[in-house]
N, C-alpha and C positions, 0 to 999 in steps of 0.2 A: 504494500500500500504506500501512495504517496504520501507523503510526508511536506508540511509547510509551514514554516515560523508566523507563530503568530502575529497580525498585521494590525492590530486595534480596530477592526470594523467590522466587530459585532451588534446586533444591532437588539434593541429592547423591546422591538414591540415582537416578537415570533410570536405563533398562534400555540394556546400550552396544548392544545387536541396535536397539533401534528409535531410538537414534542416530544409528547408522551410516548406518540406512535414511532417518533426513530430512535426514542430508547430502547423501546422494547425490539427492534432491529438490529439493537449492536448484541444479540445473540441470536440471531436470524441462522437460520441453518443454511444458507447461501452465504458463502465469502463474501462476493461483490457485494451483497446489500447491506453486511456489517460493514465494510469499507466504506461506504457508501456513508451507512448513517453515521457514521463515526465523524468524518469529514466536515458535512452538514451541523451536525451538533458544535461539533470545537469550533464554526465559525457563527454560533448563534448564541449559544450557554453562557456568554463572558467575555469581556473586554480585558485588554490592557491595562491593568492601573484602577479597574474600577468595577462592579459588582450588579450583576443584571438581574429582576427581578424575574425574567424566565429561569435566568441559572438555581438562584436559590429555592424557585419552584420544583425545580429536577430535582435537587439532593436527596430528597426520600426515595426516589425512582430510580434513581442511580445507585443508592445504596442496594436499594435489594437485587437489582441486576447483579452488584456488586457480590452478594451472600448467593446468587445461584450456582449450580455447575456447570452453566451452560457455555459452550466455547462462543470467547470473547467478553467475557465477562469484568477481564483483568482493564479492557479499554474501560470501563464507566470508571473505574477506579483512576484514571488518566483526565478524565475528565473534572471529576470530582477535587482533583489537588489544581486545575484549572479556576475552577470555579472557586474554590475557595480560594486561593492565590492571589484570585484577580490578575489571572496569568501566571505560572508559575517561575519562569523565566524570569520575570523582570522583578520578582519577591528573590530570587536567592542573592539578589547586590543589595536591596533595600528591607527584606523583613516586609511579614504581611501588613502592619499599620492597624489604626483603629476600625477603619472600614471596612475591615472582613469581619468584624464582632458577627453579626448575624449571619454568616455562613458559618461561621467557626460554632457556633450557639448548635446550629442543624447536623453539624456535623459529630459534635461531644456527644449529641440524644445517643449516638451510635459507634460511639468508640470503641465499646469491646469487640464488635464486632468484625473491626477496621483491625485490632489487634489480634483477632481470631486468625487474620489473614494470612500474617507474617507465618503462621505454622502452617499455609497451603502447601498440600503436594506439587501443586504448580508454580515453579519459581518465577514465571513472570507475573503472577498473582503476589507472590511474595516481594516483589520489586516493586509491583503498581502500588500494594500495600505503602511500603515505606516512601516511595514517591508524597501520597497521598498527608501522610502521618508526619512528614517532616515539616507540614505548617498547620500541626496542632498546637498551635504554641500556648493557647489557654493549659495544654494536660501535658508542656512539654518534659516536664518531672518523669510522668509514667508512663511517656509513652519511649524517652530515651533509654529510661531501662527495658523496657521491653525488646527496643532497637537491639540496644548491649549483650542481651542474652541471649535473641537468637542471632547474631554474628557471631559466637563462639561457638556454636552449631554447624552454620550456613554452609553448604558447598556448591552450591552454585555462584561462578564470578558475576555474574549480572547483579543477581537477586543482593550478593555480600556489597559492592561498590552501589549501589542503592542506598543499602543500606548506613552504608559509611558517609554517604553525601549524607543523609535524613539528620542523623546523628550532629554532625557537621551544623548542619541548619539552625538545630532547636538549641543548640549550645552556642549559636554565635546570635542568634537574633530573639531566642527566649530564657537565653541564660541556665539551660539543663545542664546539669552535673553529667559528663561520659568521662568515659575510661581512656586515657590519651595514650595509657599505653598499652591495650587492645588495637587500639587505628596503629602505632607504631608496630606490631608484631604483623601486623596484613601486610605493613610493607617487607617486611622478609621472607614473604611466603613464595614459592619457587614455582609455585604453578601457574599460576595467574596475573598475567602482565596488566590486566584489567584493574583488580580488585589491587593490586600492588599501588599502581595510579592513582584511581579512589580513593587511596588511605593518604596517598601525597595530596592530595586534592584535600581531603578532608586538614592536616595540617596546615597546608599552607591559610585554609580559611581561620581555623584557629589558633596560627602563630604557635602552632606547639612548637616541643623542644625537639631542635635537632632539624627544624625544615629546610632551612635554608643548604644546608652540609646535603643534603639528597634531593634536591629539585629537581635539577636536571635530569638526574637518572629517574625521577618518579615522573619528572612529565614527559618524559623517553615512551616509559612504560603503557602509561595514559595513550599518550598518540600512536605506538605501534599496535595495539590492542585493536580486536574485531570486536565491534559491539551489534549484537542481535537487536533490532528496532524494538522487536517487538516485545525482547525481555528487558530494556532498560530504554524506558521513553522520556528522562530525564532531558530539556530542549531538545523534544521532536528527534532523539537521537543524535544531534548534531553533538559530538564530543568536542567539538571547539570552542562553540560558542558556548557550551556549558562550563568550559573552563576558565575564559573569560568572564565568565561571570564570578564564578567562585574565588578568581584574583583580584576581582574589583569589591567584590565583599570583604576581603582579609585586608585591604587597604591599601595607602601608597606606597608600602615598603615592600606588601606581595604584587603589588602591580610590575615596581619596578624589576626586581627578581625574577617576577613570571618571563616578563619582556625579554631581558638577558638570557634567561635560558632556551627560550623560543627562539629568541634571535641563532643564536648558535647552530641549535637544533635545525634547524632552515639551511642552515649553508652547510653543515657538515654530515649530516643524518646519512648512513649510506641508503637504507630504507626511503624511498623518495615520495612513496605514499604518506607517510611518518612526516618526515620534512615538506609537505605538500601543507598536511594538518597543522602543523608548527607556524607556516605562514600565514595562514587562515587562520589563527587564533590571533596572532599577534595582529592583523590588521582587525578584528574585533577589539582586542584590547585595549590597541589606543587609539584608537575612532577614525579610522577611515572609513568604514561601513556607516555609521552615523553621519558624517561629515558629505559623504561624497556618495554617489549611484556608482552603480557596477561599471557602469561602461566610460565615469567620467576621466579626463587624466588632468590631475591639477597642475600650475606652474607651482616650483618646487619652493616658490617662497611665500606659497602660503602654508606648508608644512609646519609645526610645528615638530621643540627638537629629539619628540621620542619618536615622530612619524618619520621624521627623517634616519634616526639609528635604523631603525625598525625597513626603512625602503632602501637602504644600503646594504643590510643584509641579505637582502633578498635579490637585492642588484646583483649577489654574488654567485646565486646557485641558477645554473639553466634548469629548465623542464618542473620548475616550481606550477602549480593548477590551479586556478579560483584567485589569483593574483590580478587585484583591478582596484576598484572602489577609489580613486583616485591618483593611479600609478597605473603605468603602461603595464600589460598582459605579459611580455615577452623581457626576461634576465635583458639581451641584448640593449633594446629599448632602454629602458630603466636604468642601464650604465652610461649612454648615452645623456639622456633626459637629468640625471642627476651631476651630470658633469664628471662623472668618474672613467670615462675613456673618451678619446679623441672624436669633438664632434664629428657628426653625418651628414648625409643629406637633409635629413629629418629635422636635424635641429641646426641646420645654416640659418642666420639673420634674412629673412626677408620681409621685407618694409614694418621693419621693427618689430615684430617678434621672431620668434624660431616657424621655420618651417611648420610641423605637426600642428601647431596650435593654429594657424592662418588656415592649414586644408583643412580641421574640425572643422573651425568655425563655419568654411563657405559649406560642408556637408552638413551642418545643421541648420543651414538656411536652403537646404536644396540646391545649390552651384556646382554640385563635386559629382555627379552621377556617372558622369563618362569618360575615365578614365583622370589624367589630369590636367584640371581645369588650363585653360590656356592663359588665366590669368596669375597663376603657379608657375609655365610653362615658361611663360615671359623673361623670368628672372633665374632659371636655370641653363645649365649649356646643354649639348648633346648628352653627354655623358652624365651630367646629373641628372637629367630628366630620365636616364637608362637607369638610374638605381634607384629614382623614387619611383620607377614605375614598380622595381623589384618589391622594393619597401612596402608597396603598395596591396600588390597582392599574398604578401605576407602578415599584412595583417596590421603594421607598425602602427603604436599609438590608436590603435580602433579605429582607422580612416578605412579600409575599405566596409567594415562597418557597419559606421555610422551612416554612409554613400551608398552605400550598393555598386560599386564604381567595379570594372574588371578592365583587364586589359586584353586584348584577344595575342594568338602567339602572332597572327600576320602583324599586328602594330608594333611589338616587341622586337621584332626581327627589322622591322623599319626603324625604331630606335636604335638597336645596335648598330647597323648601317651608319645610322648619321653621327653615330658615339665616335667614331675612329677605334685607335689603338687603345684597349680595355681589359690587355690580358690582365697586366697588376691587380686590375681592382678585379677581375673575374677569378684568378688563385685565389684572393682573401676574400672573397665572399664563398665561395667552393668551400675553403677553408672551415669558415665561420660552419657552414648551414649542413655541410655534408653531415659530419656526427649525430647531430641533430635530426634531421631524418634518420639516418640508421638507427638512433635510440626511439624513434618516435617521439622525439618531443613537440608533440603536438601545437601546445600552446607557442613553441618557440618558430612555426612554423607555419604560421597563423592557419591553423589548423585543417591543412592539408594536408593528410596525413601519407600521398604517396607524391612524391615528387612531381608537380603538375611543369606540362612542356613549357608553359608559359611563362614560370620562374627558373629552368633547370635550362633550357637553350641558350637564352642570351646568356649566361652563367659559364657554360661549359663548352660550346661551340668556339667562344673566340681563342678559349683554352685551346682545344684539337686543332683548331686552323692555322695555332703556331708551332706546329709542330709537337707540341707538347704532349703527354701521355697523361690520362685520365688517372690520378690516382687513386690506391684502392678506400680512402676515408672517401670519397667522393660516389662511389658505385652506388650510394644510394638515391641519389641524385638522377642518375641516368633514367630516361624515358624509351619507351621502345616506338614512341609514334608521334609525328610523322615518320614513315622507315627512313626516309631518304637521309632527313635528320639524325637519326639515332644511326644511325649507320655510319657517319661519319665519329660518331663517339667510342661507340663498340670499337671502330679498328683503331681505336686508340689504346684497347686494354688487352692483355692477354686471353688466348681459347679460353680457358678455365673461368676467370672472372665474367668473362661475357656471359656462359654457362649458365652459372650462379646465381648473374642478376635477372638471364630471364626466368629461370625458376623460381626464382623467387615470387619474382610479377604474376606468372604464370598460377603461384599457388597463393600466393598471401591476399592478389588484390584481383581473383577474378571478378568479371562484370558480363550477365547473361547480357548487357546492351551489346557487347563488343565480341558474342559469339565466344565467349570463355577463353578470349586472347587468340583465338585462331588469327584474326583477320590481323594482330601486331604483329604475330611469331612469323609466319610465312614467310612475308618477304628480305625476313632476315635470316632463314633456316640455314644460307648456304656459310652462315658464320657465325651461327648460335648454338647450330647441331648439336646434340648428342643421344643416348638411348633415349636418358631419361624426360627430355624436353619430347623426344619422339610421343614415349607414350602416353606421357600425361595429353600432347596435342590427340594423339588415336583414341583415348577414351572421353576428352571432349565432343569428340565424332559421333559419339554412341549416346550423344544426352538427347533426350526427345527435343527440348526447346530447340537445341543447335540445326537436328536435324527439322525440325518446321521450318524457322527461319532461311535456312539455304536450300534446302529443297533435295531431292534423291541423286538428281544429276550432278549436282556439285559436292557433294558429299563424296558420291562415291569418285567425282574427279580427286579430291582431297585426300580420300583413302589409299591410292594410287600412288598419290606423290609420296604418302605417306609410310606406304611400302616399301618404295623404292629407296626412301632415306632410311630407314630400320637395314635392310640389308646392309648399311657401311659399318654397322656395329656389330 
């Protein structure tokens, strides 16, 4: 099920008949119509910050949903620390306040029963449980020893790191007496990098002793962890933005700390998943995501200077994901943009700002549709205009975007044309971008994830034309079409390599549009050759799609040639 952060616009007036009716759906013996009403509900039941009279209508309805055993039971409990929360997210930085007294009142009638939970044989019950329980702050006395005792039980990681946030909660925002050095002993447990994280989490919120000496390994542990959505729904499962919040609860001494160790974690994590998260918390942390929209890229002096530690870090590591909110998408960018490598095309002076910020601008006025404007065009030479076309289709700063803007490869090939001599900058861009497609770093490749002709010819053509030989950080780079084109590059590389990379193409990135690469490989068979390119082309021969689309007669011409090349092996 999809999952969405809560957005504050819920709304007060829902009707409580068709309420009632998608409560009683969130244990509907259909998946999709619990999904369904699940969804529905979390964007009606509760605001942001504030307490809806339909919400506090449900809390009887949800409780008992809540005591059934019906699958899906464990979501009204998800809902329920919503409702009373007033969002539950935005209660773990500030404590629930006085304006939950009357949810918190509806929900005490029914405490035991909430504590019943924690001993469910269903650990995601036993997780929505303490979700639920950690903003009981009226009972938070007896409800943290309840937490306390079964964590010295618990063997589920979800359910025990639930647990440990809840515990966390009611002792930092309702002053419950826990055990600090039960959360200290989860961090030495060897099984679970989850619940290990959770008990750092849980310290860093209440300044235990000894946090600061294991942060980094506890928020290691935290970010390499898989977390089940549906057994730990603690922010909609986002373990980022949950820890960011938990940093911004323990104050500015754990903010700062947090930052420090995320930063790090970001440029050095060999886990790139891990370091992916690490960045995505840290731009929660220190407000880029408040400050700025996804797609915006700010001038860098309105940074402020943890935003700036924070987007130098990140300037460090390629293939980092979800990197925006007012910072270019793409490492390269971003070292660039920050002044930490030798300006670009992107960020040349033109008529008083840097490049990037002048093309946003005319794409959010609708100016930039086709390709680059010619009032951009004006103030570049040949050659610059050949590498923001490149810039371009790579994604640089969100201009193609924002635009919708492409460049076709005939235009590309008439820019190089007018470029002159371009090998230098065609090595260091090769240089730059090859790796990067071979790691698949998508984002660093504005998210082209197969070398498109469009960026890879002007690139690598004026390479071969000077004689020079295609190297092998580069083969990922190589396109197989137009042949005439890709022909000139292949006889730049050795048999083997050539091999390899139509194999590659041939298996990694077929496309029923393109006849399953029959119609690239062909006319390059007489220098691609081998068994295995043979067979994999012969059993493309045998797919029913392939044979619709070409018909009996050329199929069976294709089989032919295709015999006849099998025989050289």
């Amino acid at each position: 099920m999809k999952r969405k952060r809560d957005a504050g616009k819920k709304s007060d007036g829902a009707d409580p008949k068709r309420g009632s009716r998608q409560i009683e759906q969130l244990v509907s013996k259909s998946a999709s119509a619990r999904d369904d009403a699940y969804l529905r509900l979390n964007d009606s039941l509760y605001a942001d910050g504030s307490w809806t009279a339909p919400g506090l209508e449900a809390i009887p309805q949800l409780l008992d949903i809540a005591e059934s055993s019906k699958e899906g039971a464990h979501r009204a409990m998800w809902l329920l620390a919503d409702i009373l929360a007033g969002g539950h997210a935005r209660a773990i930085e500030h404590g629930l306040g006085e304006d939950a007294a009357a949810a918190e009142a509806e929900v005490a009638r029914r405490l035991d029963a909430l504590l019943g939970q924690l001993a469910s044989r269903d650990p995601r019950r036993r997780s929505a449980a303490a979700l639920v329980l950690a903003f009981a702050e009226g009972q938070a006395g007896r409800v943290a020893s309840a937490l306390g005792a079964r964590l010295a039980e618990e063997k589920d990681a979800c359910a025990k790191a639930s647990m440990l946030i809840a515990m966390a909660l009611l002792a930092k925002w309702a002053g419950a007496e826990v055990d600090a050095d039960a959360i200290l002993a989860v961090r030495r447990e060897p099984d679970s990098a989850l619940a290990r994280g959770a008990a750092a989490l849980a310290s860093l919120m209440l300044g235990a002793r000894g946090w600061k000496k294991s942060l980094g390994e506890g928020l290691r542990d935290w970010l390499v962890a898989d977390v089940d959505l549906e057994a730990f729904p603690w922010c909609r499962g986002n373990s980022q933005w949950l820890l960011a919040q938990v940093a911004r609860a323990g104050g500015e001494g754990a903010v700062e700390e947090s930052l420090a160790a995320l930063c790090e974690i970001a440029r050095s994590e060999p886990d790139l998943d891990a370091a992916t998260r690490a960045a995505q918390a840290a731009q929660f942390l220190c407000g880029f995501t408040e400050r700025w929209q996804e797609t915006d890229v700010a001038p860098v002096d309105e940074l402020d200077d943890r935003q700036k530690t924070v987007a130098e870090a990140l300037a460090a590591r390629d293939g980092l994901r979800g990197v925006g909110w007012g910072m270019p998408p793409a490492a390269r960018d971003r070292r660039g943009w920050l002044g930490l490598a030798p300006p670009r095309v992107m960020e040349k002076p033109v008529r008083g700002q840097p490049l990037w910020r002048l093309w946003r601008s005319l794409a959010e006025q609708g100016q930039a549709a086709q390709g680059i404007p010619e009032s951009i065009a004006a103030d570049l030479s040949p050659a610059e205009q050949l590498d923001a076309a490149v810039a371009l289709l790579l994604d640089a700063y969100r201009v193609r975007q924002l635009s919708g803007a492409w460049v076709s490869l005939e235009d590309m090939l008439a820019l190089l044309e007018r470029a002159g001599d371009v090998t230098d900058w065609a090595v260091s861009m090769a240089g730059e971008l090859g790796p990067r497609f071979a790691a698949r770093h998508e984002v660093e490749c504005g998210m082209l994830f197969a070398a498109p002709a469009e960026v890879a010819f002007p690139i690598l053509l004026p390479i071969a034309r000077a004689g020079r030989a295609i190297e092998p950080g580069w083969d990922a780079m190589v396109p197989w079409a137009p042949a005439e084109l890709a022909r000139e590059l292949f006889l730049r590389m050795p048999a083997e390599r050539r091999e390899e990379r139509i194999h590659q193409l041939l298996t990694v990135f077929p496309s029923m549009a393109t006849e399953y690469g029959l119609e690239q490989v062909l006319p390059l068979l007489d220098i691609v050759s081998s068994a295995r390119i043979v067979a994999v082309l012969a059993g493309r021969l045998g797919n029913k799609f392939v044979k619709r689309k070409l018909g009996a007669k050329k199929v069976a011409a294709l089989r032919a040639q295709l015999d006849g090349e099998a025989r050289r092996f």
